[in-house]
C-alpha positions as CSV (number, residue, x, y, z in Angstrom):
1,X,-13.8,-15.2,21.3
2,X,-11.0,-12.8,19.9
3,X,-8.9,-15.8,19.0
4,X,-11.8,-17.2,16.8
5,X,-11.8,-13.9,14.9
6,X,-8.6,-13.8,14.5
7,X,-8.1,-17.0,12.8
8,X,-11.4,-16.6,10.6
9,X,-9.5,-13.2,9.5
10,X,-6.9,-15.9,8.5
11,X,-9.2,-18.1,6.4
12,X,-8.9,-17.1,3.1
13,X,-12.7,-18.8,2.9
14,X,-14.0,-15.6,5.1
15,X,-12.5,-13.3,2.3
16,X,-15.0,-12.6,-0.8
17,X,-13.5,-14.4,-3.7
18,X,-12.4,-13.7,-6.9
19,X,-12.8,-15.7,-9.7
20,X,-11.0,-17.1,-13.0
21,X,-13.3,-15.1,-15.4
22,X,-13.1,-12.1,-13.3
23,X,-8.9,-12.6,-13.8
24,X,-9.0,-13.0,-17.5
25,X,-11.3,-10.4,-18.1
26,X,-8.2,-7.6,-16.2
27,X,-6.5,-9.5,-19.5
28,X,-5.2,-7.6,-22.6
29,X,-6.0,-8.2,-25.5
30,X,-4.9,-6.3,-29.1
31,X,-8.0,-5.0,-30.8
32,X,-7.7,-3.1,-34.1
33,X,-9.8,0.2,-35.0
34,X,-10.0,3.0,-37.9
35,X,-9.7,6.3,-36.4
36,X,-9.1,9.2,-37.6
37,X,-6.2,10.9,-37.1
38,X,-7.0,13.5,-35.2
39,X,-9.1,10.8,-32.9
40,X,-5.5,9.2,-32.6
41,X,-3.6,12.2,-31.7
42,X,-6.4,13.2,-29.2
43,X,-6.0,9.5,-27.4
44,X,-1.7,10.3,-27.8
45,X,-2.2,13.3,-26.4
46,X,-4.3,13.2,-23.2
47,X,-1.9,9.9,-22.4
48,X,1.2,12.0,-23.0
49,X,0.1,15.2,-21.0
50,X,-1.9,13.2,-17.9
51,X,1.2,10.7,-17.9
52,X,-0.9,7.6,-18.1
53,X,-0.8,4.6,-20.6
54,X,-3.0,4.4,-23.8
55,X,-4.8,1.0,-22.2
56,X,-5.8,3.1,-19.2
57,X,-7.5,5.5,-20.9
58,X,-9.0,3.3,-23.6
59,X,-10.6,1.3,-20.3
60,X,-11.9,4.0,-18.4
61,X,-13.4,5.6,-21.3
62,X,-15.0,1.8,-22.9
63,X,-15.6,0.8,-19.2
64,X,-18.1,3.6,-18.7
65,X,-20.9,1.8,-20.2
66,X,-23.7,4.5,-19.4
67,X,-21.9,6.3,-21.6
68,X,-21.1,4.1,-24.3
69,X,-24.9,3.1,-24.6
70,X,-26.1,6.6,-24.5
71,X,-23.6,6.9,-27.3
72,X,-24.7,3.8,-29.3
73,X,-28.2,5.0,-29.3
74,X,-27.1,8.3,-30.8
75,X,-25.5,6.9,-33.6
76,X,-27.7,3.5,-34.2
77,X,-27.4,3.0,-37.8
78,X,-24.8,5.7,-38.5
79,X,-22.7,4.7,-41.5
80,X,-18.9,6.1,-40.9
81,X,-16.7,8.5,-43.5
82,X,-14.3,5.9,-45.0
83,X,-11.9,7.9,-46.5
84,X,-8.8,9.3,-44.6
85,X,-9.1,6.9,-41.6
86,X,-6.2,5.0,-40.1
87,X,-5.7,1.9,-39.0
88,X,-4.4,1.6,-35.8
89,X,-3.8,-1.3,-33.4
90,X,-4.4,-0.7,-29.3
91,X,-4.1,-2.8,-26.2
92,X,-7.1,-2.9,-23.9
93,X,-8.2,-5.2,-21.4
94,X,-10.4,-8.2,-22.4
95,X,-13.4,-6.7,-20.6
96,X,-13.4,-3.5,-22.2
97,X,-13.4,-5.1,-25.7
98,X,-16.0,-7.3,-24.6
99,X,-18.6,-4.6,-24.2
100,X,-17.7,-2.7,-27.0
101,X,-18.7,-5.3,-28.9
102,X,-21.7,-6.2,-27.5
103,X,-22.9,-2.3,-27.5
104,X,-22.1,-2.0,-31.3
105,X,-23.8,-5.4,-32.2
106,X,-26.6,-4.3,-29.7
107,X,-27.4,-0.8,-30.7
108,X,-26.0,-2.0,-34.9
109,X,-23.8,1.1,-34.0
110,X,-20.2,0.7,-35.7
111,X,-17.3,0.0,-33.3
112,X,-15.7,2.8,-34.6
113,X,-17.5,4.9,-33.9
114,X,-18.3,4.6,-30.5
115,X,-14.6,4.7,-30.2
116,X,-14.6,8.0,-31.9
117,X,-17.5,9.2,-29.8
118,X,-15.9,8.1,-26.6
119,X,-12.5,10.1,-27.4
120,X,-14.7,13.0,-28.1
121,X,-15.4,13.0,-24.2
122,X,-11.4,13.9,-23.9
123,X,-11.5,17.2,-25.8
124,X,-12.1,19.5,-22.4
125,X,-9.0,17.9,-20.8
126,X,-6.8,18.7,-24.1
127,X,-8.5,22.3,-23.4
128,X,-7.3,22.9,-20.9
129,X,-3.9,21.1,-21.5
130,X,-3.5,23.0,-24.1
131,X,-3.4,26.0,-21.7
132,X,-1.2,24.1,-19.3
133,X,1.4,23.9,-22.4
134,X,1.5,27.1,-23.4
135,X,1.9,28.3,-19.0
136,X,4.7,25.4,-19.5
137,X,6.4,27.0,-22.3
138,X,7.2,30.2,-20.7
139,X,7.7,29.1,-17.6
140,X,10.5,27.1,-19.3
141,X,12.0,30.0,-20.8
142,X,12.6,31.3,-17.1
143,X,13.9,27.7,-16.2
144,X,16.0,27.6,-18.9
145,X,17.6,31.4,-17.6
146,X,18.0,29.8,-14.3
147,X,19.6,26.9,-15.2
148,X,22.2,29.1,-17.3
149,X,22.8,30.9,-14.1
150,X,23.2,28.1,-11.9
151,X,25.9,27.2,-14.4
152,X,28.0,30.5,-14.6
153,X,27.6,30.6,-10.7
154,X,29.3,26.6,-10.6
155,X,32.2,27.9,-12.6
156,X,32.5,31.0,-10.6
157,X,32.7,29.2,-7.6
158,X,35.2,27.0,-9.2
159,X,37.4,29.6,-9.9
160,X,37.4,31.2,-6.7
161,X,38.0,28.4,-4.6
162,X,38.8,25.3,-6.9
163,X,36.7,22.2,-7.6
164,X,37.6,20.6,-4.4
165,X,36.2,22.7,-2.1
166,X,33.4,21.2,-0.1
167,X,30.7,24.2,-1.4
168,X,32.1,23.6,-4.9
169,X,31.3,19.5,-4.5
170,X,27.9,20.4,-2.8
171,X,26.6,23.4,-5.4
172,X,28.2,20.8,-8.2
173,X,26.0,17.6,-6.9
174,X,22.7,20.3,-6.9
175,X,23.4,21.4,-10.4
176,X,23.8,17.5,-11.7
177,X,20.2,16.9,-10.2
178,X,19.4,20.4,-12.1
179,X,20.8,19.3,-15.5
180,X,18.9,15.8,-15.0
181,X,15.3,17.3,-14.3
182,X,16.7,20.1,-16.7
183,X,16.9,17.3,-19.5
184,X,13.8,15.7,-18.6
185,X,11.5,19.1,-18.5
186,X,12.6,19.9,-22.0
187,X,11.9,16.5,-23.2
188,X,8.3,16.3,-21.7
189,X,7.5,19.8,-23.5
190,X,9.3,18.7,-27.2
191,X,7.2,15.9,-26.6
192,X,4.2,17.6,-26.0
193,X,4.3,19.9,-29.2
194,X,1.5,17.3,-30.7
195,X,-1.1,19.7,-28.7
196,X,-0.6,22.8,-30.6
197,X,-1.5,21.9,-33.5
198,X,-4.4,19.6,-32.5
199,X,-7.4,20.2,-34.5
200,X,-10.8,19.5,-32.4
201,X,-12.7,19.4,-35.7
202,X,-10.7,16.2,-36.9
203,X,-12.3,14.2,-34.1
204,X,-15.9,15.2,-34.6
205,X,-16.6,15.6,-38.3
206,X,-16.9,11.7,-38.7
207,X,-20.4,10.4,-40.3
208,X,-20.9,10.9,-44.1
């Protein structure tokens, strides 16, 4: 009896299947959009700070499709502001795009917008990001003191017992992986600088 189970465990047949629709759906696909910009920066930044790629985020959010109905029947009929949007090209997965179609034809709600609405969703995690950044900042001041340290201490210890000496080659190896996560720190931060100037208000004030 246990070898039988065994070997159906082996049958791929026994397994639930998947199928070629399912696949292509997981596929991306470019879709274009007008957004404002401060919808844009909102997507750029929540991708940035989380560490997770634009097409991720666009798919959760479109993917929730409570969501994105309770939206389209919000804004059915909405007409959209037309001046100072952007045009803007992103990759989602076939499915997502799918249903935001189908919603906006559906509810007659523009694409757009539910777009728009959807991003809306991320402005309490750029909240509090925006707090992270500012904790980040001055813990980075401290870092940077640190590092500076670490430094004067290397060349001390060079001086007092040359740059061959085993501790010299051990403290030198620490400060390399320093300088490297050093390097890195300060370019996640300089990149981050898009949240402190991020105005909430750009994302929401989008009907005429």
């Amino acid at each position: 009896m246990a070898q039988d189970n065994k070997q159906d465990w082996r049958n791929p047949l026994s397994l639930p299947q998947t199928t070629s629709t399912a696949l292509r759906g997981k596929q991306s696909v470019r879709a274009t959009f007008k957004l404002t910009e401060g919808c844009i920066e909102a997507i750029s930044i929540v991708a940035t700070h989380l560490g997770i790629k634009q097409k991720s985020l666009f798919d959760h959010l479109v993917e929730d499709s409570h969501s994105l109905m309770s939206i389209a029947s919000e804004i059915r009929n909405s007409k959209l502001r037309t001046r100072q949007r952007i045009q803007k090209t992103y990759v989602l997965s076939r499915n997502s795009l799918i249903l935001l179609d189908s919603v906006s034809k559906d509810y007659n709600a523009p694409r757009d917008a539910l777009v728009e609405f959807s991003v809306q969703r991320l402005l309490p995690i750029i909240a509090k990001e925006r707090e992270k950044h500012a904790q980040r900042k001055k813990l980075f001041v401290e870092i940077t003191e640190h590092f500076e340290k670490g430094k004067q201490l290397l060349n001390k210890s060079f001086m007092a017992l040359g740059e061959e000496d085993p501790l010299c080659d051990k403290l030198e190896a620490a400060m390399a992986f320093y300088a490297n996560a050093y390097k890195n720190i300060d370019y996640f931060i300089e990149r981050s600088k898009i949240i402190e100037n991020f105005d909430p208000d750009l994302v929401v004030k989008i009907f005429k």
